[in-house]
C-alpha positions as CSV (number, residue, x, y, z in Angstrom):
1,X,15.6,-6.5,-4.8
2,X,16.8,-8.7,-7.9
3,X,20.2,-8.3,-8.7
4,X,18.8,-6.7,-12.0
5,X,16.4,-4.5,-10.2
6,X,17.8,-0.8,-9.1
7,X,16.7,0.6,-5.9
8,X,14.7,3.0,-8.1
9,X,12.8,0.2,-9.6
10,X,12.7,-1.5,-6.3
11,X,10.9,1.3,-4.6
12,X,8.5,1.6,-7.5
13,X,7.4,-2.0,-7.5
14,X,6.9,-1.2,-3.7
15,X,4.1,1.7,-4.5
16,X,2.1,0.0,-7.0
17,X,2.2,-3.0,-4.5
18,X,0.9,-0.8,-1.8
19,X,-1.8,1.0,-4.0
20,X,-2.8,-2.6,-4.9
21,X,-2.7,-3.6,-1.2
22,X,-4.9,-0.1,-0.2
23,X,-7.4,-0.8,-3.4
24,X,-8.0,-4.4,-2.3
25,X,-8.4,-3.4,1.7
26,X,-10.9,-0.7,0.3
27,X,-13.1,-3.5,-1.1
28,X,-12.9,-5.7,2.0
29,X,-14.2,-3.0,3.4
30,X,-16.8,-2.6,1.5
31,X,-18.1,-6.1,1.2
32,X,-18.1,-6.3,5.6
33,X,-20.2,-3.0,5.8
34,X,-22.5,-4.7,3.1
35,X,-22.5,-7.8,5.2
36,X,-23.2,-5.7,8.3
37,X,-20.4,-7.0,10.5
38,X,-17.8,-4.8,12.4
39,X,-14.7,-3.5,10.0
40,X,-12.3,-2.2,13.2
41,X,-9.7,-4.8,12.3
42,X,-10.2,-4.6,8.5
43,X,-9.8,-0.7,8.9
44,X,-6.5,-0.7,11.2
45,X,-5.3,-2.8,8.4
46,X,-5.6,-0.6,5.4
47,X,-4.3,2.2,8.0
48,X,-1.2,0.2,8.1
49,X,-1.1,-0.6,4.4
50,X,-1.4,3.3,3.7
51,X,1.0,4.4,6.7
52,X,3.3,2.0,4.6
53,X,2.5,3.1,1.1
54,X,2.8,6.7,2.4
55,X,6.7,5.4,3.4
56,X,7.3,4.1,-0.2
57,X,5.7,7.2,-1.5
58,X,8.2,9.3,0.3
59,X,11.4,6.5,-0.8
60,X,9.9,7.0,-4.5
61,X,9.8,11.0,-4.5
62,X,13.4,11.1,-2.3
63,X,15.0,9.1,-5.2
64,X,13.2,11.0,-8.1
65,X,14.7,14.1,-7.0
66,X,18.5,13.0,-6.6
């Protein structure tokens, strides 16, 4: 967090981060399967990116209700 950032805007940065992170794991994917090779570590990655965007998520909507 910048010293001009609030946690708010932190947190926000955070999600679209982790959407970008999910989008981009999505079309890793996508381009294995099409290459026919094995996607078990590419998936437990984007679980992990989505288990972590789900946190963010959760940060974002705690702080837009306060």
């Amino acid at each position: 967090m910048t010293t001009e950032e609030t946690e708010l805007e932190m947190v926000q940065r955070h999600v679209r981060q982790g959407e970008r992170h999910v989008s981009r794991q999505i079309e890793i994917i996508a381009d294995i399967r099409f290459r026919k090779q094995p996607t078990s570590s590419a998936e437990n990655m984007l679980f992990s990116f989505d288990r972590s965007l789900c946190v963010h998520k959760s940060h974002l909507d705690q702080l837009a209700s306060n």
